[in-house]
N, C-alpha and C positions, 0 to 999 in steps of 0.2 A: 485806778485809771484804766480805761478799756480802749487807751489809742494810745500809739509809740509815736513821738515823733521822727519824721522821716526827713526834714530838710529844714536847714532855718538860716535866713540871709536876711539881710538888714528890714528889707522890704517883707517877707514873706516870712511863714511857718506851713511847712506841708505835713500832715498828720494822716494815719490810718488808722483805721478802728480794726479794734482785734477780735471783735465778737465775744470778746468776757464782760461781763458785767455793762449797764447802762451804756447803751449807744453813743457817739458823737450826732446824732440826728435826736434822740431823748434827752439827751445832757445838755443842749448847746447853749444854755445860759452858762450853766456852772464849766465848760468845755471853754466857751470866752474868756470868762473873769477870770479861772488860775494860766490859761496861756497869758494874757496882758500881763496880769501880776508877776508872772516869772518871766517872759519873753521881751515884752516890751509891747506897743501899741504895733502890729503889726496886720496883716490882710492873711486869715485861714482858707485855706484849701485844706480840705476835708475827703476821703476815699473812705464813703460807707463800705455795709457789708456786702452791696452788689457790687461793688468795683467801682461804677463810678466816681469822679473826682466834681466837687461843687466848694462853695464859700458861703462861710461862716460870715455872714457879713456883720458889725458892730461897731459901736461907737467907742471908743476906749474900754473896752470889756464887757459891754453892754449890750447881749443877743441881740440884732434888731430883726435880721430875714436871714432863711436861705438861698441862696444867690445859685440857681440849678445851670451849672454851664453844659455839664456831660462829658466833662473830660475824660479820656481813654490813659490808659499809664502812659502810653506813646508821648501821648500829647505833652503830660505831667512832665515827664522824663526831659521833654525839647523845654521847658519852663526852666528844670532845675538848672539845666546848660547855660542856658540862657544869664540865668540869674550867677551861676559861679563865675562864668567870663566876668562878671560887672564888679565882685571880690576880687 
């Protein structure tokens, strides 16, 4: 795997890529299908090797686009808050 996961709430899986081995941006078929299979049907957020933050967008594990928002960790960081209050 060359992404650790970083957050994971009912709704969401936040992942970064760790620059080992195939990218989360070269992988993101097989990047979908084992998060669903092990996570559950959930919305990826994604933080390639430049920093930015975007979404894995898919159908039940099934790559469909990258969804480029440009999220900053700032930003990332106010999402994961966001999401723990709702826990």
């Amino acid at each position: 795997m060359s992404y650790k996961l970083r957050f994971n709430s009912p709704r969401w899986l936040f992942i970064e890529d760790t620059g080992e081995g195939m990218s989360i941006t070269n992988d993101a078929e097989g990047v979908c299908e084992y998060l669903v299979l092990n996570y559950g049907n959930k919305r990826i957020m994604y933080r390639d090797s430049d920093g930015t933050w975007d979404e894995l967008c898919h159908n039940h594990g099934i790559f469909k686009r990258f969804e480029f928002h440009g999220y900053t960790d700032y930003d990332v960081d106010r999402l994961i808050e966001l999401e723990s209050v709702k826990l």
